[in-house]
py3Dmol code that shows the C-alpha trace and the ligand (Angstrom):
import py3Dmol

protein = """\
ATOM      1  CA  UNK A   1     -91.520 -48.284 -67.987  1.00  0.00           C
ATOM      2  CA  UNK A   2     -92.553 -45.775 -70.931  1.00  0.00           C
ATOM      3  CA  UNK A   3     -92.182 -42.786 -69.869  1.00  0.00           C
ATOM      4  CA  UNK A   4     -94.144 -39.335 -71.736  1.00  0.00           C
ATOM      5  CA  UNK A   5     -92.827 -35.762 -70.411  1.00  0.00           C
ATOM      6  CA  UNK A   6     -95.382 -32.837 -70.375  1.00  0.00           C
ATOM      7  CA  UNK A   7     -95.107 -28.952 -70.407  1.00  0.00           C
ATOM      8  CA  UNK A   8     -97.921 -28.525 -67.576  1.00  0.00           C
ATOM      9  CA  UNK A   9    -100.112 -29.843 -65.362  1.00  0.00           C
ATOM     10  CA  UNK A  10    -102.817 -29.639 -67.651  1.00  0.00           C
ATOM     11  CA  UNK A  11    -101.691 -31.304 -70.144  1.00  0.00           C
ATOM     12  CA  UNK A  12    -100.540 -34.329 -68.366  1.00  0.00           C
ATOM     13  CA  UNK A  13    -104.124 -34.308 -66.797  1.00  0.00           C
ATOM     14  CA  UNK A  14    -105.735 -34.154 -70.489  1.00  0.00           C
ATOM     15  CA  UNK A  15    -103.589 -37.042 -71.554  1.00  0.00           C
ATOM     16  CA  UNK A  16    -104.602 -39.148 -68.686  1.00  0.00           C
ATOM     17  CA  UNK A  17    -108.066 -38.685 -69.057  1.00  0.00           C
ATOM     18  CA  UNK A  18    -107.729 -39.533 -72.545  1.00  0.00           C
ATOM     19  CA  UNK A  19    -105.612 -43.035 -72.135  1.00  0.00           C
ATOM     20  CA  UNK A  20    -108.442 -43.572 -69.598  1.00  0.00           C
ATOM     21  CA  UNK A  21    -111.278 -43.002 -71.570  1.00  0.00           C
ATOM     22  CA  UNK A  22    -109.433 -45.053 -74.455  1.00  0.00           C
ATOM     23  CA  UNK A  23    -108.840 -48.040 -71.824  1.00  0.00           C
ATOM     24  CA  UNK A  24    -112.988 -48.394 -70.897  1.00  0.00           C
ATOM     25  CA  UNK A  25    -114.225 -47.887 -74.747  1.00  0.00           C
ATOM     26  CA  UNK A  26    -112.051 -51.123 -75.143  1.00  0.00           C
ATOM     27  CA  UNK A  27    -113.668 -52.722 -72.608  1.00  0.00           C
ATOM     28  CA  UNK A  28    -116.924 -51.647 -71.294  1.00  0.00           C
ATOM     29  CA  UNK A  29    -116.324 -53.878 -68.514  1.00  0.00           C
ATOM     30  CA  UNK A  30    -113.554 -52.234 -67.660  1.00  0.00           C
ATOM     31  CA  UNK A  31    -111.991 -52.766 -63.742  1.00  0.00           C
ATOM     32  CA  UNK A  32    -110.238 -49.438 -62.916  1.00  0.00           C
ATOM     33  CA  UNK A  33    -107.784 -48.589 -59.968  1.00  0.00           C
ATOM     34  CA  UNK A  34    -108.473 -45.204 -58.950  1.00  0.00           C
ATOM     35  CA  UNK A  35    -106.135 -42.708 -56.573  1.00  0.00           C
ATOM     36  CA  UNK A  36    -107.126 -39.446 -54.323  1.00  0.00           C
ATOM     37  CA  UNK A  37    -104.737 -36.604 -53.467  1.00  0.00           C
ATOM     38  CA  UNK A  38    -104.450 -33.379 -55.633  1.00  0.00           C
ATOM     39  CA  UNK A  39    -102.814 -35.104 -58.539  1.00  0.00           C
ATOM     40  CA  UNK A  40    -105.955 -36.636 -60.166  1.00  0.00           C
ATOM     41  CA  UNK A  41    -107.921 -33.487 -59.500  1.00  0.00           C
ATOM     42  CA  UNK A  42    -107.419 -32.023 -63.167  1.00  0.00           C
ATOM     43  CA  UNK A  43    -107.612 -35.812 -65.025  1.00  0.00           C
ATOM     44  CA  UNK A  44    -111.367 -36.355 -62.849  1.00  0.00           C
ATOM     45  CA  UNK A  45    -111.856 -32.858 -64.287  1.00  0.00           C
ATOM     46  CA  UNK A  46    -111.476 -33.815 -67.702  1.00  0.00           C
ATOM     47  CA  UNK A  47    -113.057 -36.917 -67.424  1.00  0.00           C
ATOM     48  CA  UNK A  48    -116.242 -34.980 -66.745  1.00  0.00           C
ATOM     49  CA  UNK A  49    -115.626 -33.388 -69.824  1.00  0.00           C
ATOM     50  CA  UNK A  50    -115.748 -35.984 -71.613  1.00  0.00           C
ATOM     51  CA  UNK A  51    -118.528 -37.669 -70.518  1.00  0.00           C
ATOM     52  CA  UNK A  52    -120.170 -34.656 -70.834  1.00  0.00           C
ATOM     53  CA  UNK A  53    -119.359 -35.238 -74.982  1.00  0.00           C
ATOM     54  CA  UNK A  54    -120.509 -38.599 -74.733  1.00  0.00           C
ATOM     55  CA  UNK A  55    -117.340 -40.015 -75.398  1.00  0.00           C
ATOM     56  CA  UNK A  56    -117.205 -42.635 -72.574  1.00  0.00           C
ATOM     57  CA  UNK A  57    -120.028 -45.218 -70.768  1.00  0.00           C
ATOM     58  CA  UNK A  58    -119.247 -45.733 -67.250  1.00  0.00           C
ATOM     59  CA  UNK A  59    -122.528 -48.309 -66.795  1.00  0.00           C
ATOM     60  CA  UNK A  60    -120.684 -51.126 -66.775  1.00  0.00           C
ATOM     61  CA  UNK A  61    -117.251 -49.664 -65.533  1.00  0.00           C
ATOM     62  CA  UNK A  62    -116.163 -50.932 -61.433  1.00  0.00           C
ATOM     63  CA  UNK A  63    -113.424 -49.245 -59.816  1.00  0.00           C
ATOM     64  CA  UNK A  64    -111.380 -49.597 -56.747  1.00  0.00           C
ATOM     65  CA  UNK A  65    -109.642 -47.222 -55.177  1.00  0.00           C
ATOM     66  CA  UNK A  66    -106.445 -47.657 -53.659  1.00  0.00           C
ATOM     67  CA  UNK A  67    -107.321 -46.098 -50.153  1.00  0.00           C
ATOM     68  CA  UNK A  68    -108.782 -44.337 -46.957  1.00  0.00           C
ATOM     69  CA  UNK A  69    -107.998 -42.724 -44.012  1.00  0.00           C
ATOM     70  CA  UNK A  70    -109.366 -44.423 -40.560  1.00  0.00           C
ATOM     71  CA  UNK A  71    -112.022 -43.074 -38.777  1.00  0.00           C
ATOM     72  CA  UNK A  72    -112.909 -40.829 -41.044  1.00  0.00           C
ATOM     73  CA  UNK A  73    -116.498 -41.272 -42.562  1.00  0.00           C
ATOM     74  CA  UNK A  74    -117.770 -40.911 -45.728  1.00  0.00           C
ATOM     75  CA  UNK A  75    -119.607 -37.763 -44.459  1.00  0.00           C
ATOM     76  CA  UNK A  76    -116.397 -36.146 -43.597  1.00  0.00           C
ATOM     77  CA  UNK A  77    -114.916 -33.593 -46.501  1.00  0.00           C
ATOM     78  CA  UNK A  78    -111.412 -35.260 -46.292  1.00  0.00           C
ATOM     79  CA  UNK A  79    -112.590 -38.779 -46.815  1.00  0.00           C
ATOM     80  CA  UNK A  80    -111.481 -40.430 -49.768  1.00  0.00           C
ATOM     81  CA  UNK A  81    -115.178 -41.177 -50.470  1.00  0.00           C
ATOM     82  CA  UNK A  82    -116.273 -37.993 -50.151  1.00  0.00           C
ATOM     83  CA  UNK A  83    -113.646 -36.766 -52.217  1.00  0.00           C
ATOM     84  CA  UNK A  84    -114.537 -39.740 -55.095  1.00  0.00           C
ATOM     85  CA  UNK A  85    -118.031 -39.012 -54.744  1.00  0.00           C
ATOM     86  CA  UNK A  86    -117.376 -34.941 -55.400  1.00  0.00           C
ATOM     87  CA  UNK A  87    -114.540 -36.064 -58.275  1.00  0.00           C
ATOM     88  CA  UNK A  88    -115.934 -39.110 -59.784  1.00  0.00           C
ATOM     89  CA  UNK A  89    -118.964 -40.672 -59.242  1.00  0.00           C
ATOM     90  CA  UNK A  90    -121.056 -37.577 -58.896  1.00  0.00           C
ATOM     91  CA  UNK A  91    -120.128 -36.620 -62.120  1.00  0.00           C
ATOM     92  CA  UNK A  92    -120.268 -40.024 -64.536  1.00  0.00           C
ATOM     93  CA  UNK A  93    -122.864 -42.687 -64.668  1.00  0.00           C
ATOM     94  CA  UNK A  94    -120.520 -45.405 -62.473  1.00  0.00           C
ATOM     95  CA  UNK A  95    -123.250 -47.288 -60.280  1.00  0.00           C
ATOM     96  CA  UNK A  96    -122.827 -46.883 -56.715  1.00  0.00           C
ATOM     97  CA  UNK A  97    -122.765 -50.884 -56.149  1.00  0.00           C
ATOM     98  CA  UNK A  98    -119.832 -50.980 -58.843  1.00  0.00           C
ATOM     99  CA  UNK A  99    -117.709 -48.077 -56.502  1.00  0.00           C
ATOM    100  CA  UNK A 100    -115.214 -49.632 -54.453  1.00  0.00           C
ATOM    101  CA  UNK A 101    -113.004 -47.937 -51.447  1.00  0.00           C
ATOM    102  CA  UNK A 102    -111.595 -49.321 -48.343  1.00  0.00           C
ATOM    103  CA  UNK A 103    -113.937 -48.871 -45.593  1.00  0.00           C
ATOM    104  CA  UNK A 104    -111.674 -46.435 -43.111  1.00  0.00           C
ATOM    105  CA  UNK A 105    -114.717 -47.312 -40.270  1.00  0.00           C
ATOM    106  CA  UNK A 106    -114.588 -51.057 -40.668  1.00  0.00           C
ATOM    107  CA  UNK A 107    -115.329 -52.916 -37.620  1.00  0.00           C
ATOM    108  CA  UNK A 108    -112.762 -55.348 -37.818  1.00  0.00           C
ATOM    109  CA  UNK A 109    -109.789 -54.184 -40.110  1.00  0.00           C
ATOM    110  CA  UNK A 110    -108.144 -57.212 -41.006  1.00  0.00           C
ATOM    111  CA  UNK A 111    -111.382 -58.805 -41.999  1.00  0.00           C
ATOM    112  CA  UNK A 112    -112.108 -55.591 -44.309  1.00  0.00           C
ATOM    113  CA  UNK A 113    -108.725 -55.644 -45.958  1.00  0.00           C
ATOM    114  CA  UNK A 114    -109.073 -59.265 -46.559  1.00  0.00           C
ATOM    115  CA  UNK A 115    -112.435 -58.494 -48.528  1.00  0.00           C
ATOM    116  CA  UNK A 116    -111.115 -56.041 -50.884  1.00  0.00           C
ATOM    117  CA  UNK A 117    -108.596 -58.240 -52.078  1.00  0.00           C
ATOM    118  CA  UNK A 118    -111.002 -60.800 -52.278  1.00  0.00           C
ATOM    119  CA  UNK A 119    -113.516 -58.325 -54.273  1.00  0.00           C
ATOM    120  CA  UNK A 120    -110.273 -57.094 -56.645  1.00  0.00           C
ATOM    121  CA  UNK A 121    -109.632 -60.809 -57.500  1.00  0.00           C
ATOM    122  CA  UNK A 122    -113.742 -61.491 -58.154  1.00  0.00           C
ATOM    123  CA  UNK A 123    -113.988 -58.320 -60.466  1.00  0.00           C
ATOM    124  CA  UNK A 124    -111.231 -60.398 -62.769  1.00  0.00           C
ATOM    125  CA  UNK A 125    -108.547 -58.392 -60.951  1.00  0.00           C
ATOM    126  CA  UNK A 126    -107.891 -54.374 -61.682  1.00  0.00           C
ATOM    127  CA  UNK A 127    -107.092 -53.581 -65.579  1.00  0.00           C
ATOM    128  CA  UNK A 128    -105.734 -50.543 -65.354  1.00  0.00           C
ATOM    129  CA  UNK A 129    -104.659 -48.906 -62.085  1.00  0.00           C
ATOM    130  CA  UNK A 130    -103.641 -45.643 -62.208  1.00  0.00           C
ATOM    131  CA  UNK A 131    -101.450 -43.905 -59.039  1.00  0.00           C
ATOM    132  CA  UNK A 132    -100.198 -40.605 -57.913  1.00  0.00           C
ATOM    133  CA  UNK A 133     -96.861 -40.629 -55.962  1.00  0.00           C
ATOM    134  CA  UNK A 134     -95.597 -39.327 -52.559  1.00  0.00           C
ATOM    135  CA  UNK A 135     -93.137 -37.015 -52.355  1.00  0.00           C
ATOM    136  CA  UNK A 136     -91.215 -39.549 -50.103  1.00  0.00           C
ATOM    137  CA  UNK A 137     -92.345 -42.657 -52.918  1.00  0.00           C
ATOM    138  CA  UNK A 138     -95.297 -43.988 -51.414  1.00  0.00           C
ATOM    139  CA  UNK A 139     -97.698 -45.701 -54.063  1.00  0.00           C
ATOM    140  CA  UNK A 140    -101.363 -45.563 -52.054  1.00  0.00           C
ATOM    141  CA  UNK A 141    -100.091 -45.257 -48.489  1.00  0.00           C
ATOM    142  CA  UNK A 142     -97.214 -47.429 -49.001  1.00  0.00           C
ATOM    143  CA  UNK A 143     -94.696 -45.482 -46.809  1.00  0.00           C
ATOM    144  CA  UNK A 144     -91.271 -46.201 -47.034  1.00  0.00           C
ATOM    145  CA  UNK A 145     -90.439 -48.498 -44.415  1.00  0.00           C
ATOM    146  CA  UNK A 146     -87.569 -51.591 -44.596  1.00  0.00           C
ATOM    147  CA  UNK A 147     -90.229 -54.222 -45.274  1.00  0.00           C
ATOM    148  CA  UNK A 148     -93.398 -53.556 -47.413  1.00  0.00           C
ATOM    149  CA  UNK A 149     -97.102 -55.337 -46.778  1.00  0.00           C
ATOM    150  CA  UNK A 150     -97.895 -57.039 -50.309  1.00  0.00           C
ATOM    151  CA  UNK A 151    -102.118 -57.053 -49.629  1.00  0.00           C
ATOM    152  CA  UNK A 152    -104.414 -54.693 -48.150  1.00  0.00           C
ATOM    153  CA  UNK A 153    -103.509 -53.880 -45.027  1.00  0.00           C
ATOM    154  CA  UNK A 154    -103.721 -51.304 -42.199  1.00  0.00           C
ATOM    155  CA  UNK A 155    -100.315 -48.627 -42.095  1.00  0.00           C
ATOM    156  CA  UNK A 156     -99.425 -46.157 -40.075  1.00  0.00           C
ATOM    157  CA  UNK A 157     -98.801 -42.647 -41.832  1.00  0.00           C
ATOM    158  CA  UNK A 158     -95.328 -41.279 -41.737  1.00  0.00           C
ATOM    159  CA  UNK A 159     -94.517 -37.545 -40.372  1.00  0.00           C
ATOM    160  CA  UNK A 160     -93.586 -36.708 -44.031  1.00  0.00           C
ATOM    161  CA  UNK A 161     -97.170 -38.161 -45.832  1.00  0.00           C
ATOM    162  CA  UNK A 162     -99.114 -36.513 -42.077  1.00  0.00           C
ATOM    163  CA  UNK A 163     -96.986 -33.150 -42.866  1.00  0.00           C
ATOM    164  CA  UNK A 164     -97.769 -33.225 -46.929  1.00  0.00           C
ATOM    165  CA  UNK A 165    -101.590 -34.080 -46.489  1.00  0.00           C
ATOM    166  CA  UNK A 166    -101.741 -31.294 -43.653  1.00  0.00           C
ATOM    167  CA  UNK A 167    -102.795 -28.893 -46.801  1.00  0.00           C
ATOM    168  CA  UNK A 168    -106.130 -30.226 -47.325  1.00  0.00           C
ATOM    169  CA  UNK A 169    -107.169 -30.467 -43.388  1.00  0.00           C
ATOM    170  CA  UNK A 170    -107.208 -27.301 -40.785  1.00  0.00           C
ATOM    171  CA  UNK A 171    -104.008 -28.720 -39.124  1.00  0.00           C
ATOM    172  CA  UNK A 172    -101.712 -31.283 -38.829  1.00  0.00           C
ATOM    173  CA  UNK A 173    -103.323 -32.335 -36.268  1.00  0.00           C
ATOM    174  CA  UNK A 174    -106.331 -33.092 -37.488  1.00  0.00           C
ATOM    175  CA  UNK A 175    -104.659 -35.948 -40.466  1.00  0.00           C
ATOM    176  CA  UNK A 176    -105.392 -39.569 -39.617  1.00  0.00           C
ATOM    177  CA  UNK A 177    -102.362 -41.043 -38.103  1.00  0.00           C
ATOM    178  CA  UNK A 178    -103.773 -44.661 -40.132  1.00  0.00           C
ATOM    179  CA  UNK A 179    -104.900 -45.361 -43.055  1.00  0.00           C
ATOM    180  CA  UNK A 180    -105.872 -48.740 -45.089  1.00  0.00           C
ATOM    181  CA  UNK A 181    -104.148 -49.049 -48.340  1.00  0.00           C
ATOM    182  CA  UNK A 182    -104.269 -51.387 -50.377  1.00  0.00           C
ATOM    183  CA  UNK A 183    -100.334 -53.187 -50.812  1.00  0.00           C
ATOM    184  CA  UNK A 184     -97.633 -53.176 -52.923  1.00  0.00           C
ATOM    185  CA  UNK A 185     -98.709 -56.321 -54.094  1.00  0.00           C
ATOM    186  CA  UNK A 186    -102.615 -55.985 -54.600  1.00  0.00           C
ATOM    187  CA  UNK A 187    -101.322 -52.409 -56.982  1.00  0.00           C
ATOM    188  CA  UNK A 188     -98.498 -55.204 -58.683  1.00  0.00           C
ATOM    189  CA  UNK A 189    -101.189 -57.567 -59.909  1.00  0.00           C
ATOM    190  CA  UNK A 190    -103.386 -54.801 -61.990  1.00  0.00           C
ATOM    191  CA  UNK A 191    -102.722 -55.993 -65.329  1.00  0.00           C
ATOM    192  CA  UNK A 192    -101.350 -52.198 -66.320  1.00  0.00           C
ATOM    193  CA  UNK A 193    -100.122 -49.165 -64.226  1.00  0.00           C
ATOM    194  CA  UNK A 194    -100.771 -45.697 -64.677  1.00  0.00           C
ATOM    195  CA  UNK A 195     -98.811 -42.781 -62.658  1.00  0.00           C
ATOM    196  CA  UNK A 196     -99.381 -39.308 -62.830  1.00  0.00           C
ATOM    197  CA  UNK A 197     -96.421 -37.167 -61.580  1.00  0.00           C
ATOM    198  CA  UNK A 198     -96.401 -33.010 -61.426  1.00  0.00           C
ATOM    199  CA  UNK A 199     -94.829 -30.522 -59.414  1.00  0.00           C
ATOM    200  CA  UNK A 200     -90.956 -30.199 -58.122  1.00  0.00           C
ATOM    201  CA  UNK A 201     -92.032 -31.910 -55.127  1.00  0.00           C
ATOM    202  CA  UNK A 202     -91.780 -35.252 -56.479  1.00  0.00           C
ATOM    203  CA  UNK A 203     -88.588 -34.786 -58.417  1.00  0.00           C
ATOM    204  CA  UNK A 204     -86.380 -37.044 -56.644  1.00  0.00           C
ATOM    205  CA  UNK A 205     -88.890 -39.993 -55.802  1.00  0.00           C
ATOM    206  CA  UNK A 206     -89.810 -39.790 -59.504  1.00  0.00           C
ATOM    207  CA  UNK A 207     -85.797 -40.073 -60.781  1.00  0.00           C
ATOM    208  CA  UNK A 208     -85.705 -42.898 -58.119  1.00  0.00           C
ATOM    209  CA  UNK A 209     -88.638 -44.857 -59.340  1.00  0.00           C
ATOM    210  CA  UNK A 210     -87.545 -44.548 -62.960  1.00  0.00           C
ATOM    211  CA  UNK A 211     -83.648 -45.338 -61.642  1.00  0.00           C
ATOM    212  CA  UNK A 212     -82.751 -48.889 -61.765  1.00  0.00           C
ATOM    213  CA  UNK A 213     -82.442 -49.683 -58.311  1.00  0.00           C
ATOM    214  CA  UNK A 214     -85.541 -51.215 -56.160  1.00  0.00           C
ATOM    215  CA  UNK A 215     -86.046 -50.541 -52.207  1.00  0.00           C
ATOM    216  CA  UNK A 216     -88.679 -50.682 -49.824  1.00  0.00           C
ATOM    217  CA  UNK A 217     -87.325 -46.973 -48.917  1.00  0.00           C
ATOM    218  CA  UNK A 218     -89.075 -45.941 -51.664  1.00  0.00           C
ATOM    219  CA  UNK A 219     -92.456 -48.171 -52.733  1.00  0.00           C
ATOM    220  CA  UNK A 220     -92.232 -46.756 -56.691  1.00  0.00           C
ATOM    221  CA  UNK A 221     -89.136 -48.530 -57.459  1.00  0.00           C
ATOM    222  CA  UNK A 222     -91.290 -51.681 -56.654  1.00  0.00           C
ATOM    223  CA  UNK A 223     -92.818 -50.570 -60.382  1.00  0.00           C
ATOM    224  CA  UNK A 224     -89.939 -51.607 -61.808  1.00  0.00           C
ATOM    225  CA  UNK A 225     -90.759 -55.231 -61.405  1.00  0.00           C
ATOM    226  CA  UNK A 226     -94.626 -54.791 -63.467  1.00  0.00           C
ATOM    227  CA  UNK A 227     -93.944 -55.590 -67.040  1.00  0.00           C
ATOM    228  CA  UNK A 228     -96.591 -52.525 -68.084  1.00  0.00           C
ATOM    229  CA  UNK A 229     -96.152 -49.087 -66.727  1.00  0.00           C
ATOM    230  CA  UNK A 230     -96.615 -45.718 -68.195  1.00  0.00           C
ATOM    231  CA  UNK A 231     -95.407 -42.663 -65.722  1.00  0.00           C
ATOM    232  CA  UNK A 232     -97.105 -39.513 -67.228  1.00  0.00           C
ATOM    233  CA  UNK A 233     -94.654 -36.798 -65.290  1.00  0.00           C
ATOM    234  CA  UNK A 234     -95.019 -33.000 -66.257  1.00  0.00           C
ATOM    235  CA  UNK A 235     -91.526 -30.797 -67.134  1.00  0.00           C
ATOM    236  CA  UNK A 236     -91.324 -29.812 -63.163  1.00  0.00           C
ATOM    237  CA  UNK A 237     -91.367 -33.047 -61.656  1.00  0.00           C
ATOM    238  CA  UNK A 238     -88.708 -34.469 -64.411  1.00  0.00           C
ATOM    239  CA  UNK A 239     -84.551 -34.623 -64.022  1.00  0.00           C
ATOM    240  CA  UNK A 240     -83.909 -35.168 -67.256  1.00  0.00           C
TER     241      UNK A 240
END
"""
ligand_1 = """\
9
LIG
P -100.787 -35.678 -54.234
O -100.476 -37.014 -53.474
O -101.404 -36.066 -55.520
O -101.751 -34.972 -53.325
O -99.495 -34.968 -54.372
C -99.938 -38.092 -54.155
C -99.771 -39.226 -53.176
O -99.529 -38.948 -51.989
O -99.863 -40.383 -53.579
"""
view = py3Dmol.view(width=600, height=400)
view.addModel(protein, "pdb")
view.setStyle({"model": 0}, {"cartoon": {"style": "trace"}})
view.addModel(ligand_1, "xyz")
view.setStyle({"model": 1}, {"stick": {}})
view.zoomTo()
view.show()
């Protein structure tokens, strides 16, 4: 795991827009694993930006994102599509057709998760997939848990993920108990891993994804195994 420290917020977002941007120019073709969640607010802010310049082509670009709430539709403000749409594809030229996210109103769930594997692997697999982290370690809704579901799959959101996602809805009430996610194992295969860390409330996950220990009680460590990770943490989120 390489590992870069930042003062702020901002600048972690700046430099993650950046590697991004870098990542695509290589490859116009580029396959890109994409998170929700407040994290990734500032780096789809500054990817804007620099589109705006003309400094990245998202024509050719496809990108999967790691997951969705069920039953909510894409209409609905708290949707992961609606929040991608507003973020991401509203802002960039990304073709619709070439935007991928778990459908959180699939008829028949097991069917659906088996498809976006299936679409991952026909894309030439994800090849770069960037994350945000749980305060409790989850990686996409990975919850801790003393076995972990390697493909997409259907999990059940713990009280700690319901509680910390309670922000963005009127009350904790009103957060999906489920969610579709894709698994440990569909985020393992993306030929390299990106995860943005800020804010105190991640401190310990982060120090026990970067420790040298692995457990299911906490779905980072499982980034120890992936031979190409670079954790982009900012000064409040950091032990050291
Ligand atoms: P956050 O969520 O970016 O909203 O803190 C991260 C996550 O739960 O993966």
């Amino acid at each position: 795991m390489k590992k870069f420290v930042f003062e702020n917020y901002n600048a972690l977002s700046v430099y993650a827009a950046q590697y991004i941007v870098n990542e695509i120019n290589s490859k116009p073709d580029y396959v890109l694993g994409l998170p929700t969640g407040g994290t990734p607010v500032g780096m789809y802010d500054e990817i804007e930006h620099m589109y705006k310049k003309g400094m990245v082509d998202f024509s050719d670009v496809k990108t999967f994102n790691l997951d969705e709430y069920l039953g909510l539709n894409k209409k609905h403000e708290q949707s992961y599509y609606y929040f991608m749409n507003k973020n991401l594809y509203s802002r960039v030229n990304v073709k619709p057709e070439n935007t991928h996210i778990p459908n959180g109103m699939a008829d028949d769930f097991a069917v659906e998760a088996l498809n976006y594997d299936k679409q991952i692997k026909e894309a030439g697999g994800i090849d770069l997939m960037v994350l945000g982290l749980g305060p409790n370690g989850h990686i996409g809704f990975n919850e801790p848990d003393s076995e972990l579901i390697a493909p997409t799959h259907v999990v059940s959101l713990t009280q700690e993920t319901i509680k910390a996602n309670a922000r963005f809805f009127s009350s904790e009430n009103d957060v999906p108990q489920k969610a579709i996610t894709m698994g440990v194992g569909s985020i393992l295969k993306s030929k390299k891993i990106l995860i943005l860390v800020s804010g105190e409330s991640k401190k310990e996950a982060a120090a026990q994804m970067m420790s040298n220990k692995i457990t299911t009680q906490n779905p980072s460590t499982l980034l120890q195994l992936h031979p190409d990770v670079t954790v982009l943490i900012d000064k409040a989120a950091d032990s050291e």
